[in-house]
C-alpha positions in Angstrom: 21.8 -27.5 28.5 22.4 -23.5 29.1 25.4 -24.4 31.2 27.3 -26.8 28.2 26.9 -23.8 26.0 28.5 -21.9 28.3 31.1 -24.2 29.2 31.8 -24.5 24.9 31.9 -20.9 24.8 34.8 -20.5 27.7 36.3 -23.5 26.1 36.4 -22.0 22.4 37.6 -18.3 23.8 40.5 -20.4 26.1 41.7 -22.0 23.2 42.2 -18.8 21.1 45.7 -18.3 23.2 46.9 -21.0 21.3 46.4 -19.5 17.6 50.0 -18.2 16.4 48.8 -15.8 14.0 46.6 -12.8 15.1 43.6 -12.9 12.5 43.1 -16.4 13.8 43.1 -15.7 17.3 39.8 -13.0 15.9 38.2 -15.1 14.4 37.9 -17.9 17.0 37.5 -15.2 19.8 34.5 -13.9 17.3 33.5 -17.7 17.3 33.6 -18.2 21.1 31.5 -14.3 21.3 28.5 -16.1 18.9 28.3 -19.1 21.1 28.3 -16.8 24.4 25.3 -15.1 22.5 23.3 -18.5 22.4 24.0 -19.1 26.1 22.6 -15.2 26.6 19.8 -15.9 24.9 18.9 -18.9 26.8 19.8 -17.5 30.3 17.6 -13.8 29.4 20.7 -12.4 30.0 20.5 -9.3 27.6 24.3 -7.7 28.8 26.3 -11.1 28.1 23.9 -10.5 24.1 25.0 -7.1 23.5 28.6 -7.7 25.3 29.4 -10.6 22.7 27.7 -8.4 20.3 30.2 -5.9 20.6 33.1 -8.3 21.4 32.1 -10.8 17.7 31.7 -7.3 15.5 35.2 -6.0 16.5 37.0 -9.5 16.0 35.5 -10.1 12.9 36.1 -6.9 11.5 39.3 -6.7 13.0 40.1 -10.5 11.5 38.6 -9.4 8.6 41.3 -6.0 7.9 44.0 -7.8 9.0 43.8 -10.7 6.6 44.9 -8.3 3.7 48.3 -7.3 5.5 49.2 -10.3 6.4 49.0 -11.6 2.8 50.9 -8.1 2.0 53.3 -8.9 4.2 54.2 -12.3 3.3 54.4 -11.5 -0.2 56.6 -8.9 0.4 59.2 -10.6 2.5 58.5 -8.7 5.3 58.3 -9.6 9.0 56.4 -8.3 12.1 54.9 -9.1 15.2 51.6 -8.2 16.0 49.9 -7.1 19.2 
């Protein structure tokens, strides 16, 4: 069971290079971090927790700031790429 939760995880996080707009690549990266935290918690494996942790925090967060802008910037006319 452990390893199918893994495999969704690396499955979710792989697919993430296929979003076209930045706060969607966060928030499935943040998506794939969550369901690397399930398979940490059924392997014991307390760094992949805390890693994803870390990892689900910043994309949401990040996701979550850049929504704003990018509604800003559409309204506005205006056009850039992201990193």
């Amino acid at each position: 069971m452990a390893d199918w939760i893994g495999w969704l995880a690396t499955s979710i996080f792989a697919s993430s290079y296929f979003c076209k707009q930045a706060v969607t690549l966060r928030w499935v990266q943040a998506l794939a971090a969550v369901v690397w935290i399930s398979y940490g918690f059924l392997i014991g494996a307390p760094p992949v927790i805390v890693a994803n942790l870390v990892v689900a925090s910043l994309a949401a967060i990040s996701a979550w700031r850049g929504r704003p802008q990018q509604s800003m910037r559409k309204m506005s006319g205006e056009s850039r790429i992201e990193d």
